[in-house]
N, C-alpha and C positions, 0 to 999 in steps of 0.2 A: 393230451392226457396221458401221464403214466401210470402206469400198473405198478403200483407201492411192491407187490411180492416180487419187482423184476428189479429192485433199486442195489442188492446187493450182487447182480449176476452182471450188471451194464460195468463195464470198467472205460468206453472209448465212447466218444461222441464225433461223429464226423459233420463238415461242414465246407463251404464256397471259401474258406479264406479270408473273407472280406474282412474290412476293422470291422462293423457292425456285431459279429460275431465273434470275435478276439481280444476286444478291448479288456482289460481285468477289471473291470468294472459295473457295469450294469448293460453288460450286451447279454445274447443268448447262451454260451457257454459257459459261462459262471454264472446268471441264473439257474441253469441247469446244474450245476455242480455244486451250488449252495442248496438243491432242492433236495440232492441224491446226498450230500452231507461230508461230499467225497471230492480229493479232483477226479478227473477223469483224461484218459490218455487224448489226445487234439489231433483227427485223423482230416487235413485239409486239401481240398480237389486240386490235385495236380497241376492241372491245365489252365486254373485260373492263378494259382501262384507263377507258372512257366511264363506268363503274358506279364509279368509284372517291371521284369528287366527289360523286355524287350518295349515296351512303353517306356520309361524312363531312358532308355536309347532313342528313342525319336523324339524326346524334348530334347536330349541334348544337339543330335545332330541335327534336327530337322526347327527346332526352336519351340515354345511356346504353345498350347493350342488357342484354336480360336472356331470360341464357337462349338455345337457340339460335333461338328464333322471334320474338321480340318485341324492340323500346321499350319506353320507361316513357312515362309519361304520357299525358292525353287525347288526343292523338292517335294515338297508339298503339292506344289501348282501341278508339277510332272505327273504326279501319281492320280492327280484326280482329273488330268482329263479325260475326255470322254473318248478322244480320238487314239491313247493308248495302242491299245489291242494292234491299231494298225499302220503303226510304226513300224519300220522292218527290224529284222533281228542285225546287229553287226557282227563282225570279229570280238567278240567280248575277251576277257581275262576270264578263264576257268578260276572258279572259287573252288578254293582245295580242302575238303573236308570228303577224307577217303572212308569216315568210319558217319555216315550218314545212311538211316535205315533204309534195309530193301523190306519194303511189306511182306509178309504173308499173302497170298494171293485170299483169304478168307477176310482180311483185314481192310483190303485194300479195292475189293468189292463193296463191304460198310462205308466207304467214304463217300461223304455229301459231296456236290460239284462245287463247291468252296474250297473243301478238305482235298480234294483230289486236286485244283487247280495248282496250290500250292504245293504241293509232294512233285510234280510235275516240273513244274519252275528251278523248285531245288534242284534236283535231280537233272534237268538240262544244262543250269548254270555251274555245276561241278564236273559235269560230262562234257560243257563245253557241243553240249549236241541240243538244240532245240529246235523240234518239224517248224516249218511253217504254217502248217494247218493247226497245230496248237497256239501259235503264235498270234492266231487268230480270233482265238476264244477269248470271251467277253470276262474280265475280273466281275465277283459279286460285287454290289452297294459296299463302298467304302464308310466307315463310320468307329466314331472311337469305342464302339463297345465291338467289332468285327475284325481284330485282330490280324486273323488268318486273312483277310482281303487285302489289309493293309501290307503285311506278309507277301503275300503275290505281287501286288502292284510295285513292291520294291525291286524285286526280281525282275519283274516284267518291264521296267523302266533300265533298268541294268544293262540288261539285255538288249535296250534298245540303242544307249550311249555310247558314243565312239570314244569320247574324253570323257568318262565319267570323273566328278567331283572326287575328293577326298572323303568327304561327308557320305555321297553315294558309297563309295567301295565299304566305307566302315560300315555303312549301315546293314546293308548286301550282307556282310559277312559276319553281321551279328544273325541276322534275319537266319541265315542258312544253318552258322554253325551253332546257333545258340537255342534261338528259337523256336525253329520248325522243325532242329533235329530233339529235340528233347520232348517239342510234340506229337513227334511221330512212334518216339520210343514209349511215351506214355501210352499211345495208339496199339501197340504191340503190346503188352504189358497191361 
């Protein structure tokens, strides 16, 4: 319900991004915009836009979904075993992305162990330094709406290759430079 005396003071409507609410047509922001008689400025969540290339990077390189949990293909299979975790770490190729955020220590206390798994992984595979007692730690539930796991597992699979694919390295270096460094800076900000 809106409050009719707030219709000329509202100028911005935020929202998840999704079509649902962007479509010009009969979604929620042009309902709302035909209510108020006005456009209104389109303020959309970050982090759900930020996941959107970095999906459309794993159809390409990883193939097709299937189902609502998985990819196709060997890297697919990679990322979703269970045995993961306890693959050793190799000689990997340091991924070079020198302008990848360092937390705030106030920010970087906020992170879920999802969120922190991943900053982690980044952060090893550009330093070329990852413990093996992290190396050890369990990725969350993988799943197509769980990004950031998907995120780790790619790292974490990276990490573990002596020959990585062509397909792994690109994806590796979309994952670090694209994706988790722009979720991290959103995280900061």
């Amino acid at each position: 319900v809106v409050n009719a005396e707030a219709t000329d003071t509202v100028d911005v409507i935020g929202n998840d991004g999704c079509s649902a609410n962007n479509r010009p047509d009969n979604e929620a922001c042009a309902c709302f915009e035909r209510y108020m008689g006005k456009p209104l400025q389109r303020v959309n969540w970050l982090l759900h836009g930020n996941k959107l290339p970095f999906k459309a990077s794993m159809v390409c390189h990883m193939g097709p979904t299937k189902g609502l949990s998985s990819h196709q293909g060997p890297i697919n299979k990679a990322i979703h075993d269970p045995h993961l975790n306890e693959r050793p770490i190799v000689k990997f190729n340091k991924i070079d992305c020198p302008d990848f955020p360092v937390l705030p220590e106030k920010v970087h206390k906020e992170l879920s162990t999802d969120q922190l798994y991943l900053y982690d992984i980044c952060h090893g595979l550009t330093s070329r330094n990852i413990d093996e007692s992290f190396a050890a730690h369990s990725i969350g539930k993988q799943h197509l709406a769980r990004w950031l796991n998907s995120g780790s597992a790619i790292g974490r699979h990276y990490a573990s290759e002596e020959k990585p694919s062509q397909r792994l390295i690109a994806l590796t270096n979309i994952t670090i430079k694209s994706y988790a460094k722009m979720y991290f800076r959103i995280k900061c900000n």
